[in-house]
C-alpha positions, 0 to 999 in steps of 0.5 A: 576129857581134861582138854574139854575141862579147861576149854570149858571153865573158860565158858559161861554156865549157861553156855555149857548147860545149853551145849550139854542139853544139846548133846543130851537130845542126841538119842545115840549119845544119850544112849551111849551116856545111860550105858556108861552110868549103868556100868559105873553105878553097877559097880556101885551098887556093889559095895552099898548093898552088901546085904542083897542075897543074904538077908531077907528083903521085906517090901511090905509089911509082914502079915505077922509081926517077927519076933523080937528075938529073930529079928534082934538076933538079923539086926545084931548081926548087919550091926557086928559086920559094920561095926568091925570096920570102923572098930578098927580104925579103917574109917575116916572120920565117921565114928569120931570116939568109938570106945565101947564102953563111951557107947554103952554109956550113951546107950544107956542115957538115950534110954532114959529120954528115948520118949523126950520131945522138945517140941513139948518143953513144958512135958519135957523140962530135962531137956531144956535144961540139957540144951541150954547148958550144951549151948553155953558149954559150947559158946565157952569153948569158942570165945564167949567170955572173950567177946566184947559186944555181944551176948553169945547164945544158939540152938541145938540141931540136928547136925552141921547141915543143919546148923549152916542152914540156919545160920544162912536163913537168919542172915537173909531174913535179918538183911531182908527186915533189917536193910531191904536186901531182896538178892541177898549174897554170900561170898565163901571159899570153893572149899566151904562145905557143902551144905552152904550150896545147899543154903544157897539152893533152898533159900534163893541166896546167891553164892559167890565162891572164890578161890584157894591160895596156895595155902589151901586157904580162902583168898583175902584179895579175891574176897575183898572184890565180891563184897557189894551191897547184896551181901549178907554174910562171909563165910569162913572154915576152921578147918575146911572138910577138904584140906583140914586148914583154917582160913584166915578168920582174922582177915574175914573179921576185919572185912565184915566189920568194915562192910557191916555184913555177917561173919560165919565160922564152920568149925563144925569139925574143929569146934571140940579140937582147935580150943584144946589144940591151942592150950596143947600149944599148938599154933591156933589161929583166932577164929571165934567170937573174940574176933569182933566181926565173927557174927555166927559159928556152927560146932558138931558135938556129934563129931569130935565132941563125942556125943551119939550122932545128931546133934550140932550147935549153931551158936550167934553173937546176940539174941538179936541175931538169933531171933531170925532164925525162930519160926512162930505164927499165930493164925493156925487154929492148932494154936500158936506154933513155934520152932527154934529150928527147922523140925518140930517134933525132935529126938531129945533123947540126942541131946540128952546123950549129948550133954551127958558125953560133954560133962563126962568127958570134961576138959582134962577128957578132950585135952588128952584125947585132942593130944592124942589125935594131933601126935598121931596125926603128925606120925601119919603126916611124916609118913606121908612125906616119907613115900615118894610121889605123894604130896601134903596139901595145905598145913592141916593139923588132923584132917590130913589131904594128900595127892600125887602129881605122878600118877592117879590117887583115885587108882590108890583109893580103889586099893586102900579100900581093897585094903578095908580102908574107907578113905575120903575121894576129893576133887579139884584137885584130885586127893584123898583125905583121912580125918584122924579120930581116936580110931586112929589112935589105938597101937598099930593103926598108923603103922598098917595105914601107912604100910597099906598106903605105901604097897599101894602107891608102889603098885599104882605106879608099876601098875600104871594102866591097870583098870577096874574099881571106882577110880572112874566114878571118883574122877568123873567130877574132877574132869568131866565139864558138864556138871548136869551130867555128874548131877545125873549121876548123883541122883540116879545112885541116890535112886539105888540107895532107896531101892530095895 
């Protein structure tokens, strides 16, 4: 299979894409191929559906409503047994603060709102007030007051995806008005997230992807040759999801600035850390609106910004920019219509928990907190370093990727998770990452990480033809060469997860 692999990066997609129908139509290989989903999907279903059998499955609606009392005293319980994994520390990312009484206290502030809409603006001005000031915290955080030209303003959304989207739409519809573009571009590295795929999918923009260098960081030379007159934005990490590292953002500055095209910064995982990284001391590179040519930013306060999950902030140089990104018509008979963003109707309740974990913490808050996670993911680091046959990849600061040249890492997730560790499988190439939260933070949890991964690591590689777990499913897309087949997958597992 990897011989296949590397015969087939060579070919053109749609070549590939005509040869994988072609096998597809073959009754036998196409029967062969549901065989081997079934049995990889089976062990799937397994770890997402651990409730099937013990907890009652409802498929209609009951004829009699269950009382609050039963039916709290079910949820409590499903809540108790999650709640115990991450609690602990054995989940990258996921639950970035996790201290209950930070939970509690996020609780008890979503109560108050928890019949808010800021679609209604004029029933709910708290809200409006909570959005803004989270917008203008956030823009203070990442270079505001040190742009010059510029007016920096956002929106509150419902996530990191979203706020890509957005941004991606606002940079079509400016260059589509603006500079008549109908094929619009963007060039980001293969390690930008996903959702800018997605843009991409929804939005009929081509994305041009180029390669990592050795630095794990977006090649610069590679960029430069992609940039033509389709394109309306470049797109930059700070960190990438996959490696933790920051790509060169000042290059990527001065690129749009000479060609006139946007400049996007994902820094929804280091937008609450990087800012407070650098006034630790530690070597932050500029990557926000200080630089000229960065036109856009998008920050998850959801993530290490401590608020309850669902809520992001997409923030733009001017409200020029920004102003692509509305929606309004005025020819429903409903009355004129607007919308900041994608939803109408939204949960302020979100973004009033949201505010209420910004100036709660505050800077000394996020200072200590950055400070702790950035010394014990260096211990971790070191620990890494320290087991033989593994390897760091890039220079990461909290989001720390690891793999091994020797024997199959994805073998060694399947035993982390045996271990109860919830660990990320990344492809191309093949590593695992752990995105350090305050989680990891408590005594001990670095140790048992770094015990566990060693144990590990020694039986993978004693054990070297040993079989079974989801070692197959995490590799399938870092060696198969047909991408609609590992797509066929996806969508067949998405199918599980809405199955009762």
């Amino acid at each position: 299979m990897d011989l296949l692999s590397k015969i087939f990066r060579f070919l053109p997609h749609w070549f590939t894409r005509f040869f994988e129908k072609s096998l597809k139509s073959i009754p036998s290989l196409q029967k062969k191929i549901d065989d081997e989903y079934d049995t990889l999907l089976g062990q799937m279903e397994k770890s997402i559906k651990p409730y099937q059998g013990k907890v009652e499955s409802r498929t209609t609606l009951p004829a009699k409503g269950i009382s609050r009392t039963a039916l709290f005293s079910e949820l409590e319980g499903m809540a108790a047994q999650e709640q115990k994994r991450w609690q602990d520390g054995y989940v990258s990312g996921g639950v970035y603060h996790g201290d209950q009484d930070h939970i509690n206290f996020l609780n008890s502030i979503y109560t108050l709102f928890s019949q808010s809409n800021p679609l209604h603006s004029d029933l709910f001005p708290s809200i409006v007030k909570f959005e803004a000031e989270i917008i203008a915290m956030t823009g203070s955080l990442l270079g505001r007051d040190r742009a010059k030209n510029a007016s920096v303003c956002g929106s509150v959304s419902s996530g990191g995806t979203e706020s890509i989207l957005l941004a991606m739409k606002t940079y079509r519809d400016q260059a589509r008005e603006e500079r008549g573009i109908t094929h619009p571009e963007i060039i980001t590295c293969t390690t930008a997230h996903a959702a800018f795929d997605k843009a991409a999918h929804y939005f009929g923009i081509r994305q041009i992807r180029v390669p990592f260098d050795s630095n794990f960081k977006m090649n610069i030379s590679e960029t430069k040759k992609q940039i033509n007159r389709n394109t309306i934005a470049l797109v930059g990490s700070a960190p990438s999801f996959p490696h933790g590292v920051i790509d060169p953002i000042e290059e990527l500055s001065e690129l749009a600035v000479k060609h006139q095209v946007g400049l996007h910064v994902d820094a929804c995982l280091g937008g609450f850390v990087l800012p407070f990284a650098k006034k630790l001391g530690y070597p932050v590179p500029l990557f926000d609106f200080e630089l000229p040519g960065v036109t856009s930013m998008s920050a998850d306060t959801h993530k290490y910004g401590y608020a309850a999950k669902g809520t992001s902030v997409v923030l733009y140089r001017t409200e020029a920019l920004r102003h692509y990104q509305y929606y309004t018509t005025t020819e429903w008979p409903g009355g004129l219509y607007f919308s900041p963003t994608f939803a109408g109707s939204r949960p302020g309740a979100l973004s009033a928990a949201c505010y209420a974990a910004l100036i709660s913490t505050g800077e000394e808050g996020y200072l200590k907190n950055v400070d702790l996670i950035l010394k014990t993911a260096e211990k971790i680091k070191n620990g890494i370093r320290s087991i033989s046959d593994l390897k760091l990849f890039g220079d990461s600061l909290f989001v720390i990727a690891f793999g091994s040249d020797t024997f199959d890492i994805y073998r060694v997730l399947d035993l982390m998770a045996k271990k109860h560790w919830n660990l990320n499988g990344l492809h191309k190439p093949a590593c695992l990452h752990l995105a350090v939260t305050l989680r990891q933070t408590t005594p001990g949890v670095a140790e048992r990480f770094l015990s566990d991964l060693k144990e590990s690591v020694e039986f993978v590689k004693k054990n070297p033809s040993a079989e079974g777990g989801l070692a197959p499913v995490y590799g399938l897309g870092a060696t198969l060469p047909f991408r609609g087949l590992v797509s066929d997958l996806l969508k067949k597992y998405m199918d599980i997860l809405y199955k009762p």
